[in-house]
BATIMI-240005 format. One record per residue: residue in one letter; x, y, z of N, C-alpha, C, O, CB in turn. Coordinates in steps of 0.001 Angstrom, whole numbers, plus 500000, padded with zeros to 6 digits. Each point is the difference from the previous one (the first is absolute). Glycine has a CB too. Example, Ala and Ser with C-alpha at 12.3 -4.5 7.8 and 13.67 -1.06 7.14 Angstrom:
2
A513190494310507800499110501190500000500900501200500000501036499981500665497072498846500581 S501542502223498034500820501190500060499230501090500730500509501108500169500675498264497686 
end
This chain:
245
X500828498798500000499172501202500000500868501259500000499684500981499326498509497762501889 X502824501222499493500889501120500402500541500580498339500270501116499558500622497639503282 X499094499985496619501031500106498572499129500269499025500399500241498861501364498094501615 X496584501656499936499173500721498946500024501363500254499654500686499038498895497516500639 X501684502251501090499362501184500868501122501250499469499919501168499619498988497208502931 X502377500401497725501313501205499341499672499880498377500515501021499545501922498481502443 X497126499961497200499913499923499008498830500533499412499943499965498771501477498522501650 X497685501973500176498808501167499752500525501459500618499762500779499076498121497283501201 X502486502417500401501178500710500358501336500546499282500726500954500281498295497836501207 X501020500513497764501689500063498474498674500553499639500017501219500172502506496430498925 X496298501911500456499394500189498759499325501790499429499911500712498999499552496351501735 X500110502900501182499561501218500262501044501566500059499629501148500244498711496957500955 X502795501466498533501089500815500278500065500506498326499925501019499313501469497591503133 X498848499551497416500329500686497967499081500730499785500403501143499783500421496992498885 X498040501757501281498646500640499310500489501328500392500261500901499203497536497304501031 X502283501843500720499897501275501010501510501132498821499998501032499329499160497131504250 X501714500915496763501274500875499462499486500443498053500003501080499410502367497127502693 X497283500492497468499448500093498514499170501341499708500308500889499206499510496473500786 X498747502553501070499367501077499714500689501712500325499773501065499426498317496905500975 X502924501648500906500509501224500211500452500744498563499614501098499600501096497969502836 X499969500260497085501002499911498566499238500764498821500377501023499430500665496423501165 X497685501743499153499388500531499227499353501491500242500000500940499206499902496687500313 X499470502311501990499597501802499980501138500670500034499865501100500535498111498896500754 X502957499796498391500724500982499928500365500397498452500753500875499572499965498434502813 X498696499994497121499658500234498000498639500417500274499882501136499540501498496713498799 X497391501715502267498497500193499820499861500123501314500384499179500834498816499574497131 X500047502648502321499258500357501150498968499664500081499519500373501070501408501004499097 X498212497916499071499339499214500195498957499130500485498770499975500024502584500850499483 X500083498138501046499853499252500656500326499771501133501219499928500156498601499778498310 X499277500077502831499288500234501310500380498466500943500441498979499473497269502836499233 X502075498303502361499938499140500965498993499728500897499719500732500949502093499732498712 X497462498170499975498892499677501240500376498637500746500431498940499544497515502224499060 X501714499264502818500961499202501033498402499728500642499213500898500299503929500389500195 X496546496854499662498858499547500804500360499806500957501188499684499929497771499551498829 X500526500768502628500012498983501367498532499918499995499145500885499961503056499834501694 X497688497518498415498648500134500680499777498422500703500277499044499275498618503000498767 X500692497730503120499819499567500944498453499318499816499029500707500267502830500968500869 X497928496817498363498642499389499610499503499196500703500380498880499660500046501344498576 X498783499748502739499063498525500687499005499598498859499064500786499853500794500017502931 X500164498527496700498720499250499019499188499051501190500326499497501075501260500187496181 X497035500378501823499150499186500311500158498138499646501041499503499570497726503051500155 X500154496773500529500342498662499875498564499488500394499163500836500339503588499167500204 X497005498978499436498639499181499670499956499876502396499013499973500736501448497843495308 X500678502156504233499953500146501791499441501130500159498851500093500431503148498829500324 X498942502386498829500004501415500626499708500336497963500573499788498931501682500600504321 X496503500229497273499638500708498423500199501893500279500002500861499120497632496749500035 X502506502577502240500623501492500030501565500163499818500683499127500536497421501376501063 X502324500154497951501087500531499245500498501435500611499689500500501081499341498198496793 X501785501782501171500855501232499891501118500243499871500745499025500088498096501307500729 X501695500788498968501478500575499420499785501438500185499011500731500051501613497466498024 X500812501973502017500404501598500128501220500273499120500832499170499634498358501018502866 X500779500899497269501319500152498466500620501577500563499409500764500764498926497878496339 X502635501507502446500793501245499648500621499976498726500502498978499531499920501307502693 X499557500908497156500768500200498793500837501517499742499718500953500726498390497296498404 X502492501829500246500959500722499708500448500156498757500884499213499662499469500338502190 X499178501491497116500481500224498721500942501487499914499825500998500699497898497517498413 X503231501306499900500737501050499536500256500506498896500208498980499343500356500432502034 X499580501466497902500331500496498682500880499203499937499619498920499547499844503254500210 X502045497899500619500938498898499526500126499111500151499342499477500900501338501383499003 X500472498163499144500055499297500496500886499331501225500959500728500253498016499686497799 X500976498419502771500848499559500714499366501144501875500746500334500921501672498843496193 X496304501043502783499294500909500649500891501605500487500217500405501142498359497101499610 X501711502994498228499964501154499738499599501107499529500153500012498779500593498886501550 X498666502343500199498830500812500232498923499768500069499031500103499248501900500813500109 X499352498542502204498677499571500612498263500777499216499972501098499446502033498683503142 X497238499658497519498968501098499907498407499215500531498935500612499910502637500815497728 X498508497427502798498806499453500196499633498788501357500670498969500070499511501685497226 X499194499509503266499482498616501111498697499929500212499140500873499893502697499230501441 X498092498846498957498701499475500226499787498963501121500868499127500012498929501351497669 X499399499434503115499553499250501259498408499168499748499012500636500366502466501454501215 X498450497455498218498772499088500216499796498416500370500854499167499696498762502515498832 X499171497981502158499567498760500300498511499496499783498986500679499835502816499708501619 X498338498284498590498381499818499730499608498695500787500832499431500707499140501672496737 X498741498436502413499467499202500902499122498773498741499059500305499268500761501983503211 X500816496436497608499268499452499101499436498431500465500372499322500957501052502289497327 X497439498051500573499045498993500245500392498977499132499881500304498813498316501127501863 X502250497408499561499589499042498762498822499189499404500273498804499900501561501194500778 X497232500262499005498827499636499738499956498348499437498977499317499977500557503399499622 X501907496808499936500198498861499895501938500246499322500607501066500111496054497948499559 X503925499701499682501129500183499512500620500934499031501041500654499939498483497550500728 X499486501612498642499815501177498901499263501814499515500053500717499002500150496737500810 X499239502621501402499569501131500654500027500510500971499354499578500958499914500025498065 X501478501449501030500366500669501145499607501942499782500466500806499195501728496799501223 X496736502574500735499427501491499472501019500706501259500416499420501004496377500233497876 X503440501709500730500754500884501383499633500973499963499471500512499013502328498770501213 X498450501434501240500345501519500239500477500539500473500223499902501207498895500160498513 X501374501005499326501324500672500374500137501491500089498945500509499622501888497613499357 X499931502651501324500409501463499920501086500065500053500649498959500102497861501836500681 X502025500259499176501575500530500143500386501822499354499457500588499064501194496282500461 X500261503528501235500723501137499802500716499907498982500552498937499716499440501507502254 X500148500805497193500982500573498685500520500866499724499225500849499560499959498382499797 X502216501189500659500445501437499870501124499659499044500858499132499841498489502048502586 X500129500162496909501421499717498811500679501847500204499414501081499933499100496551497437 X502316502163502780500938501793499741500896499631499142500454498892499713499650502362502600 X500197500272497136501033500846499336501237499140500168500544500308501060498386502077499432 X501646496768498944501418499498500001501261500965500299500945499591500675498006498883497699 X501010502900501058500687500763499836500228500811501460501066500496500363498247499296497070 X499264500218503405499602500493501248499261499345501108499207500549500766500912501021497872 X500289497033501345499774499511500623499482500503501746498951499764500599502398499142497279 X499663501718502472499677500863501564498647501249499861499391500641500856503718499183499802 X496830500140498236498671501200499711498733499097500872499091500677500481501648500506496427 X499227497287503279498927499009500240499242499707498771500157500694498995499649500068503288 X499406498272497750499230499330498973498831500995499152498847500183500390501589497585501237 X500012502658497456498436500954499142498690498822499284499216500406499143502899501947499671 X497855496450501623498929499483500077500216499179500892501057499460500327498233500945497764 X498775499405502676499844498975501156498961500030499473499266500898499587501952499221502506 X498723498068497960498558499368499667500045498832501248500825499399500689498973501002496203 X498799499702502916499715498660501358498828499323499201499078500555499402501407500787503402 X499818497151497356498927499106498780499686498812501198500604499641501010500740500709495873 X497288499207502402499010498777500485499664499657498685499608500648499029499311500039503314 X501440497625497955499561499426498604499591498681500415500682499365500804500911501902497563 X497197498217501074499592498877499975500525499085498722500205500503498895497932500580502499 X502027497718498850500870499093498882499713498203499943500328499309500965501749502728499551 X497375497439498424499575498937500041501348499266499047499789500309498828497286500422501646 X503883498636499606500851498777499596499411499035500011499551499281500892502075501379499760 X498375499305497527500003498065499361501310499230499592500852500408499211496957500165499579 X502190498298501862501626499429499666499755498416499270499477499076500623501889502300501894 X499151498502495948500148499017499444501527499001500163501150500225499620496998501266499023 X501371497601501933501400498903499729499667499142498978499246499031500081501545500782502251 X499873500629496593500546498966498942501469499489499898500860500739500479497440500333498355 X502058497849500645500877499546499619500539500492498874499224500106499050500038498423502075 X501774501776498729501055500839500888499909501434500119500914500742500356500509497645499040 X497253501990500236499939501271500570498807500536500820498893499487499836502482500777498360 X498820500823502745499239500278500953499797501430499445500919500669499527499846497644502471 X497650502193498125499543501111499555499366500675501351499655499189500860500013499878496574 X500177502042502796499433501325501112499347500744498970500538500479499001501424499890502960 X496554499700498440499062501031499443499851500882501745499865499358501041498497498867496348 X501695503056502561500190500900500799498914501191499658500133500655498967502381498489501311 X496435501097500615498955500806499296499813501101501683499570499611501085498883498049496504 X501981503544502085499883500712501211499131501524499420499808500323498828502781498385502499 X497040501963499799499004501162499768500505500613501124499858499484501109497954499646497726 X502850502077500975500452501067501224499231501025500157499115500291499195502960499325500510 X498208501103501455499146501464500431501435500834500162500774499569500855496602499535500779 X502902501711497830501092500832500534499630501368500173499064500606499477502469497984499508 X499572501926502049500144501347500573501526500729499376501045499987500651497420499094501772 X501441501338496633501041501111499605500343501315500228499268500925499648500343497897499199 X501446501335501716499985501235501070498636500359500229499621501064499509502532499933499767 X497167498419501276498373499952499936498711500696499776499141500592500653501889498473500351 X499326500465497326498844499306498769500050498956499732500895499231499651499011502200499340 X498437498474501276499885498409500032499820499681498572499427500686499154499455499001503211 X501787498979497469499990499137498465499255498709500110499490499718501085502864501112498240 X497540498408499718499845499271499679501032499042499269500709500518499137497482500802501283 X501960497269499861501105499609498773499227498133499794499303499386500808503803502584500190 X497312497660497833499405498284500221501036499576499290500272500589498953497030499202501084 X503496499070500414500913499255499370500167498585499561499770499168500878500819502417500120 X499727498010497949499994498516499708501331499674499679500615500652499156497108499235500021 X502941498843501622501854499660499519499803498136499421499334499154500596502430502846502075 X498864497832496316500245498497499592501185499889500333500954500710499681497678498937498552 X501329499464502413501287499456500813500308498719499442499111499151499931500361501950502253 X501915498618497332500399498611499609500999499443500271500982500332499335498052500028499346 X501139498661502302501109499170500530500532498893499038499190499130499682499814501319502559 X502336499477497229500861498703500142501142499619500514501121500503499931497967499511498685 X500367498688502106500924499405500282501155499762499637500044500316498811498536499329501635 X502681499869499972501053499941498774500592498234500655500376499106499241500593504405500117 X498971496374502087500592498929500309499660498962500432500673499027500343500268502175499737 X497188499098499916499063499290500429498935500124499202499851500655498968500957499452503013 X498422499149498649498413500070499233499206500968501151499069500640499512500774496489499143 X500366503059502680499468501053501103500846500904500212501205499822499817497639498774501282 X500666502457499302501038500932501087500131499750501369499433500477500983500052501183497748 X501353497518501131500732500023501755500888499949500199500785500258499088498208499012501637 X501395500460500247501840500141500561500482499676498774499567499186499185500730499921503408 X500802501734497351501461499590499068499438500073498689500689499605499060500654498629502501 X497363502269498209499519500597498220500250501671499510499593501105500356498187497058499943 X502938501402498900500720501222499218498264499830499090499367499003499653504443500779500140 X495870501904500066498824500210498885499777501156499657500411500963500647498555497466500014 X500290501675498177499615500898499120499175500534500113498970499334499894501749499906499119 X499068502527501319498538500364500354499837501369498920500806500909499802499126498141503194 X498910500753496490500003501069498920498350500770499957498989499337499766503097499045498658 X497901502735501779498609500354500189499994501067499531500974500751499956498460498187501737 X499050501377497728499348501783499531499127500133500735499418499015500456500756501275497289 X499463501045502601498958500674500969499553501199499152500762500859499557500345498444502852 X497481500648497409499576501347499914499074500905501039499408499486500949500916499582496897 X499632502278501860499775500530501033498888501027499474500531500641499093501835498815502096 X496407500938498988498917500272499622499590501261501196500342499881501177499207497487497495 X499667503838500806498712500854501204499280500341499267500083499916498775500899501098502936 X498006499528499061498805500489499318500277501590499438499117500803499699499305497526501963 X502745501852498295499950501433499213500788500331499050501006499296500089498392501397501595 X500674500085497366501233499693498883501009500507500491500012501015500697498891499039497367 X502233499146501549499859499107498682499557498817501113500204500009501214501885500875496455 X496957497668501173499642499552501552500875498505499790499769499106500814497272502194499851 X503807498491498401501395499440500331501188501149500179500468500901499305498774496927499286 X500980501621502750500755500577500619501884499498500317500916500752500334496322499808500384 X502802498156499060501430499516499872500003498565499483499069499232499759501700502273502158 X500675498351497975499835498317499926501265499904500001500786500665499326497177498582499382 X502342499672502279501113499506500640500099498337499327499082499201499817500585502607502634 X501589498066497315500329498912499420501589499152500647500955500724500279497482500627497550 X501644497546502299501447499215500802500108498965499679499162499173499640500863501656502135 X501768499095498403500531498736499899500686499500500785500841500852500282499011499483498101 X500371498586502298501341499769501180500280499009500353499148499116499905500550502363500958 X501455498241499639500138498254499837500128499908501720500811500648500662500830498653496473 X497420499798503375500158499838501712500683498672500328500108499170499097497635502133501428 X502751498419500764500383499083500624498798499701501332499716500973500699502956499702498313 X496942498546501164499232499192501080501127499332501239500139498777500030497852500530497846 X502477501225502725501212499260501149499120498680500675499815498841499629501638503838501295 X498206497946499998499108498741500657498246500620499913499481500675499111502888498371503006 X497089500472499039498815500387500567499328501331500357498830500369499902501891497775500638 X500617502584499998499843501589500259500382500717499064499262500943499715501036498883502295 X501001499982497174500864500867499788499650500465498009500059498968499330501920499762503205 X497789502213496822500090500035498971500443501062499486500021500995500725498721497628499436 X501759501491498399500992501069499474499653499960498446500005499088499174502073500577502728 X497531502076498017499895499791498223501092501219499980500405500694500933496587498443498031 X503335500882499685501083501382499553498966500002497954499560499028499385504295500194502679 X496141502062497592499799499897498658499720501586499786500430500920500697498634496385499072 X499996502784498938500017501396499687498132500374499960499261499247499366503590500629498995 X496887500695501990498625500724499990499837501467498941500723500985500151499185498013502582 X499159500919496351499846501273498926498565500730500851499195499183500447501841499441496632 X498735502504503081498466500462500489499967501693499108500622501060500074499282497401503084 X499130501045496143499689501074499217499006501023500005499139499617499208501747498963499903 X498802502462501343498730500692500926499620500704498208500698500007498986500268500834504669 X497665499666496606499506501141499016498901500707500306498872499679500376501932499161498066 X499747502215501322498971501351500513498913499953498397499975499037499233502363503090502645 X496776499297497925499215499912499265501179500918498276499655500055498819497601499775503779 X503989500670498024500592500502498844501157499231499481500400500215498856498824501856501890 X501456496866500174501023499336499797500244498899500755499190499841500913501438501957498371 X500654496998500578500046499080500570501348499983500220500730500565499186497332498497500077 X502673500062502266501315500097500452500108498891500368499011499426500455501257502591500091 X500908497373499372500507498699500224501213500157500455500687500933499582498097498062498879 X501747500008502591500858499910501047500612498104499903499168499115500199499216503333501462 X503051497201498031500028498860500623500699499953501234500799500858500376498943498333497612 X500016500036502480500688499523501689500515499090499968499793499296499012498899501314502218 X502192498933499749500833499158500662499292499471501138500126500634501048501793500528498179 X497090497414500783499354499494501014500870498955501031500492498927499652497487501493498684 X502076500168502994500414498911501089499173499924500592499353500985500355502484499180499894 X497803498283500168499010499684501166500508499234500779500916499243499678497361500962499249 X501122499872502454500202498734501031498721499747500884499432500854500681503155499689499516 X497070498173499676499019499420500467499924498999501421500471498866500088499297501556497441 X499495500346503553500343498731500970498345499552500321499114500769500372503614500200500998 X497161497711498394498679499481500371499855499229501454500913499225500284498834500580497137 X499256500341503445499881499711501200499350498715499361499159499954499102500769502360502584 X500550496865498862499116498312500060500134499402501456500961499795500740499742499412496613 X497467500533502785499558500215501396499885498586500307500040499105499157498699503209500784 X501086497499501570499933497871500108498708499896499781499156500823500355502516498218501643 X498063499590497202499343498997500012499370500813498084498889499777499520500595499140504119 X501203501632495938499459500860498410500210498707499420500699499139500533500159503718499156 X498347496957498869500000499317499902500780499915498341499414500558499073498728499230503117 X503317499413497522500875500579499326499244500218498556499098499209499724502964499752501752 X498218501915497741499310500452498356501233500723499794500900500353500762496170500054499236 X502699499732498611501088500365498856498899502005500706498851500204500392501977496628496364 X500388504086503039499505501583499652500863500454499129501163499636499829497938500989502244 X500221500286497308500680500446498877500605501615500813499410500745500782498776497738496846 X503192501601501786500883500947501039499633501771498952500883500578499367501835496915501723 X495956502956499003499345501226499157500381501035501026499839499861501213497961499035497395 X502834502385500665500209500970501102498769500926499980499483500314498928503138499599500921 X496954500484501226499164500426500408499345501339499687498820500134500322502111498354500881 X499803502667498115499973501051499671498638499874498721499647500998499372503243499554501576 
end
């Protein structure tokens, strides 16, 4: 285990030094850094939850800071393949340049979210269907989102311990006011599964926003780390390692 652990670790460094490299040809390209902390449900305990932090930057290798986020949620499994939640969380993004000025947007969001999860051989699919209420420096919005999520495996036929895999997903992002597509986020990344708790993706994330006169696109540099709580007497199932955002 020790010798996977240093070896997701080399991996996260290269990326890290690679992308540095490149913003320094293309400004670009940005840095988003996951923590998030998951109890799943189970056919024992069908209550759930997770809590996340994140951290994005204009550069890369997280340089000029400009963004965090705090949120958690509370979820149900209605069976293996359905799991509805709810959640909120804090958002502030500032001025990279002025960081000490403090954050020129704060939003605070509640979102309800129903997850469908397909296991096929050899691939595992996440349909992700959420509806938010947000507070922007507070005006209230509206937003509704849908993400296809697609897992492969690479060293197994499941994701579990010691599976290196493939996770590739689009999200779009919808309100009721124009323009009333509002973004769409798209990813690629190759994860490691350590054991039971422990998981690790590194890859690149594109998120492309559009107002009603123009459209902007951003790629990133995605790191995640995943720790899942597994509680006694759960009862063991394959989960698919989806970051939460």
């Amino acid at each position: 285990m020790l010798k996977n652990i240093i070896k997701i670790t080399l991996l996260f460094i290269v990326l890290t030094v690679c992308s540095s490299k490149v913003n320094a040809q293309d400004s670009k390209t940005g840095t988003w850094g996951i923590a998030t902390v998951l109890m799943p449900g189970d056919s024992v305990h069908r209550w759930g939850g997770y809590t996340e932090l994140q951290i994005r930057s204009n550069g890369a290798g997280f340089s000029q800071f400009q963004y965090y986020e705090y949120k958690a949620g509370v979820s149900y499994d209605l069976d293996k393949n359905f799991t509805a939640l709810l959640g909120s969380g804090t958002y502030h993004t500032y001025d990279y340049f002025n960081v000490d000025a403090g954050p020129n947007t704060n939003e605070f969001r509640v979102w309800e979210q129903m997850t469908v999860n397909q296991f096929l051989t050899p691939l595992k699919f996440e349909h992700r269907y959420r509806v938010e209420q947000r507070w922007v420096n507070g005006d209230y919005r509206n937003r509704f989102r849908y993400r296809l999520n697609m897992f492969i495996p690479l060293n197994n036929t499941k994701i579990v311990a010691k599976t290196w895999f493939l996770s590739i997903f689009d999200e779009v992002f919808f309100n009721n006011k124009a323009p009333n597509f509002e973004r769409n986020r798209i990813s690629a990344a190759l994860g490691y599964q350590i054991d039971k708790k422990w998981i690790l993706q590194a890859g690149w994330i594109n998120q492309r926003n559009y107002t009603a006169s123009a459209s902007s696109a951003k790629n990133n540099m995605l790191l995640m780390l995943m720790y899942r709580i597994n509680r006694k007497n759960s009862v063991e199932r394959e989960h698919l390692p989806t970051t939460s955002d």
